[in-house]
C-alpha positions in Angstrom: -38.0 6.9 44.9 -39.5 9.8 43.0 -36.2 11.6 43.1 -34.5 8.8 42.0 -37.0 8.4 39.1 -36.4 12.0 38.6 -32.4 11.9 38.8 -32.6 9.1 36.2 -35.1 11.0 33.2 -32.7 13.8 33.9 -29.9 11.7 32.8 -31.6 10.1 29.9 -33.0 13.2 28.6 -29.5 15.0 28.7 -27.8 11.9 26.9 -30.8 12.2 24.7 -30.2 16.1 24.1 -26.4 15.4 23.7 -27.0 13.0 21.3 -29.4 15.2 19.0 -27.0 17.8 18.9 -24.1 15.6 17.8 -26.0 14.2 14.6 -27.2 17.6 13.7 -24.1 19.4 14.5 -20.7 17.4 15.5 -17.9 18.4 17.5 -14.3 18.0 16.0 -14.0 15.6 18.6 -17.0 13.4 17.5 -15.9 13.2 14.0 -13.0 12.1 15.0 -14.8 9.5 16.7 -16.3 8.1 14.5 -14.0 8.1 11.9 -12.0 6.2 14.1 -14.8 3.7 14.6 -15.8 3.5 11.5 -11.9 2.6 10.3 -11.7 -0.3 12.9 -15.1 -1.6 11.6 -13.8 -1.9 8.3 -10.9 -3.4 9.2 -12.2 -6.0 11.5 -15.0 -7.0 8.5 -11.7 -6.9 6.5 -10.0 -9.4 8.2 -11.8 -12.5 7.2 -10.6 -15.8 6.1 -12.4 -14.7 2.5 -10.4 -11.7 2.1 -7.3 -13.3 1.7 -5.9 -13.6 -1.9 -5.1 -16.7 -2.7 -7.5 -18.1 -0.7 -5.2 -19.8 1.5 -6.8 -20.1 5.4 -6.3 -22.1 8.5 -10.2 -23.7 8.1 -13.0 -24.5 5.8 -15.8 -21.5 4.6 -13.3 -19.8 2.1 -13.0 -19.6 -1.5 -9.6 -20.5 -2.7 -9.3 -17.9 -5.5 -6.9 -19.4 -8.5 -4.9 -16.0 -9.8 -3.9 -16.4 -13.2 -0.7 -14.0 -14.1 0.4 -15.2 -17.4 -0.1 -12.0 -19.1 1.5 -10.2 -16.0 4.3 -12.0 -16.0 4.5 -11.9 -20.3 4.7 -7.8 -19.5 7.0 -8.1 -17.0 9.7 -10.5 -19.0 9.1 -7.9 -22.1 10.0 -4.9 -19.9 13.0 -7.0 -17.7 14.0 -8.0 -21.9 14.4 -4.7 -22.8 15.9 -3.9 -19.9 18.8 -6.3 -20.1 19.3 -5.8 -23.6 20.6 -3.1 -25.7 18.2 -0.2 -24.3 19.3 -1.5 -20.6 22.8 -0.7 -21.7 22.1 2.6 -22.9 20.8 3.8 -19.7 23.7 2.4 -17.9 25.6 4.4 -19.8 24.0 7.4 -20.4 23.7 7.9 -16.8 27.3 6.8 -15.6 28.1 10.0 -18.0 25.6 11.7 -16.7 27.1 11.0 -13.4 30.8 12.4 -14.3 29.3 15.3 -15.3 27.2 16.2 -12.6 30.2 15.7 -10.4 32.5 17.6 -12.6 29.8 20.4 -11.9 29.7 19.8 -8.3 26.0 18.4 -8.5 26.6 15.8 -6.3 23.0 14.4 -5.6 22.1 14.3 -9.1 25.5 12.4 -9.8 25.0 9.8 -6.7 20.9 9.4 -8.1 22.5 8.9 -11.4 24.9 6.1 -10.1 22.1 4.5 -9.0 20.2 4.6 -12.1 23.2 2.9 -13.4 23.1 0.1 -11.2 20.2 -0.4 -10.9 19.9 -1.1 -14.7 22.8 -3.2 -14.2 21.5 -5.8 -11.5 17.5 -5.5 -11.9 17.4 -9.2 -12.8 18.5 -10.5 -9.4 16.9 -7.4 -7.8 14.0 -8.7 -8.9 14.8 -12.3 -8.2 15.9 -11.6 -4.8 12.4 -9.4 -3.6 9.8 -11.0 -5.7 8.2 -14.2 -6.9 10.3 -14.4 -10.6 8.7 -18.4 -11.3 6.9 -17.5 -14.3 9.0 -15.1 -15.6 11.7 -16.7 -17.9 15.2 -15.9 -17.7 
């Protein structure tokens, strides 16, 4: 019994030891640790019900968050305006010459990113329509 008893305070005082000497001065290993630990803490407190944003969840106990994006969507409709307009037209076109010259030059990267500069600015609207939520912003 007495060796057991002795086997066992061995034991604890080495974890004990080994413990001390990682607070005071950790192994690569041990930060990595808990780094790691502390990540997957944050995302399991993360992944609540309440952390969702619009408040939407399978249960009662959350807040259902109302997101007003007026002025969001009034900066995006100035911005997709301008783009459409006269300015949108003198990026197409600045960059499809842009693009003839770069491949006159033989800079073909800068005349394929300036192709699609120019269609981009030539299909944004239904870029935008197709990947994002375009309700509130007016065509």
């Amino acid at each position: 019994m007495k060796k057991l008893v002795k086997i066992v305070s061995e034991k604890i005082k080495t974890a004990c030891q080994y413990t001390a000497a990682s607070f005071a001065a950790p192994s690569e290993a041990q930060v990595r640790t808990i780094i790691f630990l502390a990540g997957i803490s944050m995302l399991a407190i993360s992944l609540s019900l309440d952390a969702t944003a619009q408040g939407t969840g399978g249960g009662g106990g959350y807040t259902a968050t109302k997101y007003n994006d007026a002025k969001v969507a009034n900066a995006v409709n100035a911005i997709m305006t301008y783009l459409e307009g006269s300015f949108g037209a003198l990026i197409m076109a600045a960059s499809g010459i842009g693009a003839i010259m770069s491949a006159a030059f033989g800079q073909y990267k800068a005349a394929l990113s300036l192709m699609v500069v120019a269609v981009g600015a030539f299909i944004l609207r239904s870029i935008m329509s197709t990947f994002f939520n375009d309700t509130n912003i007016q065509n």
